[in-house]
SEFIDO-440470 format. One record per residue (C-alpha): x, y, z. Coordinates in steps of 0.001 Angstrom, whole numbers, plus 500000, padded with zeros to 6 digits. Layout:
residues N
XYZ...
//
This chain:
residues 601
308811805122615281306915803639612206308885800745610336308837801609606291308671798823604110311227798779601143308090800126598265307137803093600594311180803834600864311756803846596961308686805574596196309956808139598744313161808180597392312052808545593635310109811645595026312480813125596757314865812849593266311754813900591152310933817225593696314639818860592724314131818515589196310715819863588956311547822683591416314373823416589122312315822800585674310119825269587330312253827838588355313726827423584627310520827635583067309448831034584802312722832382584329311492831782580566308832832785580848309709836147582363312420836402579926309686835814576689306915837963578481310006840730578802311386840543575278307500840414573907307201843247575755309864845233574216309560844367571002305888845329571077306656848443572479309311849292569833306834848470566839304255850149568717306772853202568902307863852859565369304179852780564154303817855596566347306711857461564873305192856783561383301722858088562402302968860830563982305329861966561144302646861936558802300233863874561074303372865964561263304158866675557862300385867486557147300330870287560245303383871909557910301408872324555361299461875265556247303029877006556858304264876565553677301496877275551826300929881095553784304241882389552095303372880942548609303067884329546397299331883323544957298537882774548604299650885979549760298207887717546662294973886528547446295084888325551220295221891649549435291891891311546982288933892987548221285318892445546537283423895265545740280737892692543776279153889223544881280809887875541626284949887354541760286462889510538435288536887143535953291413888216537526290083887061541320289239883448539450292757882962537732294154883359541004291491880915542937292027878572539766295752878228540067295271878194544009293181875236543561295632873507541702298043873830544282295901872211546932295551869508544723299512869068544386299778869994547884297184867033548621298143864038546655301683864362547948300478862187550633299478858883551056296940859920553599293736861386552023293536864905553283291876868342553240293072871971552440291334875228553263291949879068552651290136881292554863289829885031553326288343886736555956288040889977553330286372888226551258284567885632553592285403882643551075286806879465551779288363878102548625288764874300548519290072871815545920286760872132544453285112874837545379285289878546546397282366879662548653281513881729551921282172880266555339280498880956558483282755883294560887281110882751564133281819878416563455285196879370562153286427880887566238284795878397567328287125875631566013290100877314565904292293876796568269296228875742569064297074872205567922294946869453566261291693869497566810289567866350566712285891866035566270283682863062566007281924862751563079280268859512563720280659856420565815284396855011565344284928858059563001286656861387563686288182864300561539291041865938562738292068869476561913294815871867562164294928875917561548297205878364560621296763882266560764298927884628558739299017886680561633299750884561563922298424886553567068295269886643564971294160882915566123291764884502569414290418886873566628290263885309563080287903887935561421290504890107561521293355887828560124294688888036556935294499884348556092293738881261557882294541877937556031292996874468557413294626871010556654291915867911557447292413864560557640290073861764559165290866858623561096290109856117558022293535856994557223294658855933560386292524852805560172294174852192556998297624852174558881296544850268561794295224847507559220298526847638557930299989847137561555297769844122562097298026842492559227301643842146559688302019840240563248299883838942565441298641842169567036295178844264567488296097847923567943293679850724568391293609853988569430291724855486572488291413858664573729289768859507576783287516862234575800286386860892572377286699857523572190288154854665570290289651854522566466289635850828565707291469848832562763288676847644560603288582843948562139289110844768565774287262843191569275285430846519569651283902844836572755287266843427573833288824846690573230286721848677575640286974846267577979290561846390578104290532850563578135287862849864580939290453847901582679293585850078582012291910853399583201293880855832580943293772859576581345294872862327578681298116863555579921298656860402581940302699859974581691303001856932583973301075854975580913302510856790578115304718853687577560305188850507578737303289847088579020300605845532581590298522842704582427295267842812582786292548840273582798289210840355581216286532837631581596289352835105583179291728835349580416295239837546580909296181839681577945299487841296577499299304845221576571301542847545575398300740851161574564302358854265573373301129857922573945301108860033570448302941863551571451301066865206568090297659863860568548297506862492572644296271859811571765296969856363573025298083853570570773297474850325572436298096846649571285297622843468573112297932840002573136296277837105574996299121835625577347297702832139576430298872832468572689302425833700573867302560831070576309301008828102574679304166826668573473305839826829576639302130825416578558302470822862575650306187821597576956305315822165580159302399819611579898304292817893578122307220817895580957304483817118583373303002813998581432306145813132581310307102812749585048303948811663585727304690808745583916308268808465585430306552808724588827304125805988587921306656803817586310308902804213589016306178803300591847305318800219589291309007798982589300309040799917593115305983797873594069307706794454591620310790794870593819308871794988597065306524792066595191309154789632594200312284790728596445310804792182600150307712790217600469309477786867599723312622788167602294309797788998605065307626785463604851311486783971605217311957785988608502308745785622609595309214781629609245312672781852611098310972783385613673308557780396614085311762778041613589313228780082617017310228779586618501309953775592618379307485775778615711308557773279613080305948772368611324306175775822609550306315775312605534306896778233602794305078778024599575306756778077596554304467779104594048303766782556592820307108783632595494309255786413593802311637785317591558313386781681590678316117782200593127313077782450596055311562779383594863315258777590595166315678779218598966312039778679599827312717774370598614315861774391600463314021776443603651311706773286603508314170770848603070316017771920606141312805772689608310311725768736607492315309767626608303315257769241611834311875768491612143312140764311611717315563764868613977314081766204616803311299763827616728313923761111616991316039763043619681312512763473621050311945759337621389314934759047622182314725760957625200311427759447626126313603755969625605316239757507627963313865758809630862311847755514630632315118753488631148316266755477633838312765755676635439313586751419635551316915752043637128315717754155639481312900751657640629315569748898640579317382750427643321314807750425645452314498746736645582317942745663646614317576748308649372314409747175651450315114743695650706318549744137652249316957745889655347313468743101655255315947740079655598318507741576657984315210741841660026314266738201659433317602737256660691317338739203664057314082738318664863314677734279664318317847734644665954315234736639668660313130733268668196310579735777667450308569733399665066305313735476664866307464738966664158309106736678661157305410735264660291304728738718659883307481739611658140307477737074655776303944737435654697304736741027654387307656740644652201305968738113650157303192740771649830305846743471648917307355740925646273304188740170645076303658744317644536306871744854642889307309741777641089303965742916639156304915746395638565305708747401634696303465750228635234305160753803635421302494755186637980299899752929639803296753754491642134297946756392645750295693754045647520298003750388646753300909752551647810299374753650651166298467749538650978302002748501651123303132751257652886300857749639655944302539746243655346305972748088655950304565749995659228302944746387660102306664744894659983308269748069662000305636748070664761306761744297665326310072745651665460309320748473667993306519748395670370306391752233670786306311753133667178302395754748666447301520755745663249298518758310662308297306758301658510294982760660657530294369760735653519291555762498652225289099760463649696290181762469646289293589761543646813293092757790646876292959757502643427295568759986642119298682757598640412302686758327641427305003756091640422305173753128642858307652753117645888307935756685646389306230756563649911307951753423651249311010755156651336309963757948653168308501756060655726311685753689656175313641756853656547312124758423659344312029754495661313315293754155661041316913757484661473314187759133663423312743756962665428315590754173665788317729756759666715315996758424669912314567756073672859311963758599673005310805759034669613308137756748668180305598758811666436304675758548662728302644760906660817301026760727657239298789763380656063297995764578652390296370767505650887295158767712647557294009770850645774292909771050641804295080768024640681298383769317642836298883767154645705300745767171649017302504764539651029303889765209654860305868762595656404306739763526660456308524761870662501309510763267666471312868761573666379316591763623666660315505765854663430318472767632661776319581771030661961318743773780659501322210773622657750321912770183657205318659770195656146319711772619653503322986770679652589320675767391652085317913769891650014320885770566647695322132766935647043318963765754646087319066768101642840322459766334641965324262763943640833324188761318643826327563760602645933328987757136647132328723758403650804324620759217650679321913757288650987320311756543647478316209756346648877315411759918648978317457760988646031316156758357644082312434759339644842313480762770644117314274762151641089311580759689639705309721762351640712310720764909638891311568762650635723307555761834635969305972765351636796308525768061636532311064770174638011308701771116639747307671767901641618309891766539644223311096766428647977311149769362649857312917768936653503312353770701656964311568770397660942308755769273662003306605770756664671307555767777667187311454769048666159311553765633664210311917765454660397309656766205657870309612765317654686306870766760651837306502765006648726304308767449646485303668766593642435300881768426640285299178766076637977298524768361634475296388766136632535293732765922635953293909769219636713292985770154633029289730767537633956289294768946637230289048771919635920286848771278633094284493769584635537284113772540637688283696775154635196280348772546633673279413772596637467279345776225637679277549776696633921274709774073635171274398775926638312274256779261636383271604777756633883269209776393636814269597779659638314268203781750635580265391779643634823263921779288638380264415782989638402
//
């Protein structure tokens, strides 16, 4: 599992606080924005509705008109006159004169600008506001028919019209009506209202019908318009968009739009607004918002990454240091410059302080011990000395009392040789080769002693010169005389071999005297790891140790049987520092060997 440092966890952790309340400003901010688009929505459809209603009611009152004006008494008068001339008599012109004047009033009673027209089919005249003239019948059933009816005059411009038949199952056959009466209007007056209607908001209504077209207000998007109709797909008659509001997009930009259906005209009346402008003050807060925990984020990280700067890193190079401490390393030092904050500088000085402290006390626990091991390495050596000179004079003393006089020539010159060796010995390790020297005055000594004692040395030439500290084989050899050989009439064989391999050497000392049985063997193994006891011998615990206070733990004695069923004792020591040469050597042998290789081949 991946280890987090403490920036990555706050930076998570500021995150994971930031993601709730931007999941919650967002959730807020659409509910908002539903809520706005909704209540847009509804009040553009209700002033789409009441512009509507307003539209409609005057298109309303104007397709009255024609019913009011049938049953007006100069009206119905003027059904009954029939021409029997080209020329109207003065009475026919009073009565077209005072009709005219109320067209007029009938006209300018509304703010829309509009058109009145009596049909005499009788007389095949049209009278007008301004004029009184024939009319063509066969155009006349042509456009009259139920309802407004809408032509297009031009582009953007239509005329509407509505008709009215005295007879009112005349309208499939108007030459035989009494009277027809026509109201016109055209759609400037509605582009006069829809000006109105834009001027007041934000909006951009128009009106489209499917079959004719658009009526725009006088500053519309006629482009945008049609692309929105496009878009929208509206049919006459189509209920489902009658009312209600939609989104659709046109060259990548949403626009809001509402419409209404006209029951008196059917046409649509459709406004819309780009989303952007409804939304932009809600896009503005939310960039805002955004900007804003952006920031947050970035000054959060910032004050994350100080805290990891001047608190974690300084905390890890501290732990990092203590784990050198553990691991012996004390030379380990923390700066204190540039390392988090003061309280850092005053644990990274004290850090020091302490590491120098331990350091300069285990360097004099350290010579200390070197003092120790050197004194006891004396001590050691010391015993020896009493020992064989005990055991050399008691011999002296049996062989004069013997009259022996060459045995204590011998012995004599011997020991003098022997006190001559140890006398001059302040070194703590001298070359293998003077040991095996006064090893062979000791044997010289025995073998006066005994007659049957044989010794067999065999040493090989790299071993000569390897250094032990001196009177570790003397010992060895003095143990199996005396309790191997001395102790069985039949024993009286000696011998020395060594082995050396890499800088770790080996030395067997046999002997085919008595021996010692496994047990014991391992009961004497033991004691020469501890503390000596009064009742054992001090030679081979005492090379033991020197031994091992020289090379190791793992140098030392190591006791068994030997193949004669004698004793044997191994003394076996590695010497590090010629290995590491030994070593070295070899590996230059083998690179010269390599090198003449390649360039022969």
């Amino acid at each position: 599992m991946p280890k987090y440092n403490l920036f990555s966890k706050i930076v998570v952790l500021i995150v994971v606080m930031l993601l709730p309340i931007i999941g919650l400003y967002f959730y807020s901010n659409k509910t908002s924005t539903d809520v706005l688009r909704s209540e847009l929505s509804k009040s553009t459809e209700n002033q789409l509705v009441f512009f509507q209603n307003q539209v409609d009611t005057n298109v309303e009152i104007l397709s009255l008109w024609p019913n009011l004006l049938i049953q007006d008494p100069d009206i119905a008068s003027f059904q009954e006159i029939f021409l029997t001339s080209e020329y109207f008599n003065l009475n026919t012109i009073s009565l077209v004169k005072r009709i005219q004047t109320k067209l007029a009033i009938q006209e300018s009673s509304s703010n829309w600008r509009s058109s009145l027209y009596i049909y005499s089919p009788t007389l095949h005249r049209v009278v007008s506001v301004n004029d009184a003239k024939t009319y063509d019948e066969a155009d006349l059933k042509k456009r009259i028919k139920w309802g407004w009816q809408v032509k297009k005059v031009e582009e953007g411009s239509f005329q509407f019209s509505w008709f009215t038949a005295s007879s009112y199952s005349k309208y499939t056959d108007p030459a035989n009506a009494n009277t027809i009466i026509e109201v016109r209007f055209d759609s400037n007056n509605i582009q006069d209202m829809l000006d109105k209607f834009k001027s007041s908001g934000s909006s951009d209504p128009f009106y489209y019908n499917s079959q004719l077209g658009l009526i725009y207000n006088r500053t519309s998007d006629q482009q945008l318009a049609q692309q929105l109709v496009n878009q929208l797909q509206l049919q006459d008659g189509d209920s489902d968009g009658s009312l209600g509001s939609h989104t659709v997009e046109v060259n990548g930009q949403d626009y809001l739009v509402n419409m209404a259906l006209s029951e008196s005209t059917g046409w649509y009346l459709i406004d819309y607004t780009p989303l952007a402008d409804i939304l932009k003050p809600i896009n503005e807060s939310n960039r805002l918002f955004y900007f804003s925990v952006s920031c947050l984020l970035l000054m959060s990280c910032l004050a994350a990454y100080l805290l990891y700067g001047q608190v974690q890193v300084p905390v890890k190079k501290l732990i990092v240091s203590f784990h050198k401490l553990r691991s012996g390393d004390y030379s380990v030092r923390l700066d204190t410059k540039g390392n988090g904050a003061s309280e850092f500088k005053f644990l990274f000085t004290r850090f020091n302080l302490m590491v120098t402290q331990i350091q300069e006390l285990f360097e004099k626990v350290y010579v200390e011990q070197i003092r120790v091991r050197e004194a006891k390495l004396k001590q050691l050596q010391s015993q020896i000395n009493p020992h064989f000179f005990y055991n050399c004079f008691s011999f002296i003393s049996s062989m004069a009392k013997l009259q022996d006089y060459r045995a204590v020539v011998a012995m004599s010159q011997n020991l003098a040789a022997y006190y001559r060796y140890t006398t001059r010995q302040e070194r703590d390790v001298v070359p293998f080769v003077e040991e095996l020297d006064f090893v062979n005055h000791y044997l010289d000594i025995q073998k006066l002693r005994m007659k049957r004692l044989e010794v067999s040395i065999q040493i090989p030439d790299d071993m000569l010169d390897a250094e032990i500290p001196p009177l570790v084989l003397q010992p060895l050899v003095e143990n199996a005389v005396i309790h191997g050989i001395e102790s069985s009439a039949e024993a009286g064989r000696i011998t020395i071999t060594g082995e050396s391999s890499g800088g770790s050497y080996r030395l067997i000392v046999e002997d085919d005297g008595v021996g010692m049985d496994a047990e014991s063997i391992l009961v004497l193994q033991y004691k020469l790891s501890k503390p000596m006891e009064e009742e054992m011998g001090c030679g081979l615990w005492n090379v033991h140790q020197r031994m091992q206070l020289q090379f190791g733990d793992s140098a030392g004695l190591t006791l068994g049987t030997s193949a004669s069923g004698g004793f044997k004792i191994v003394l076996h020591w590695t010497d590090s520092a010629r290995a590491a040469l030994i070593e070295a050597d070899t590996n230059q042998r083998d690179e010269l060997s390599s090198g003449r290789g390649q360039h022969h081949d």
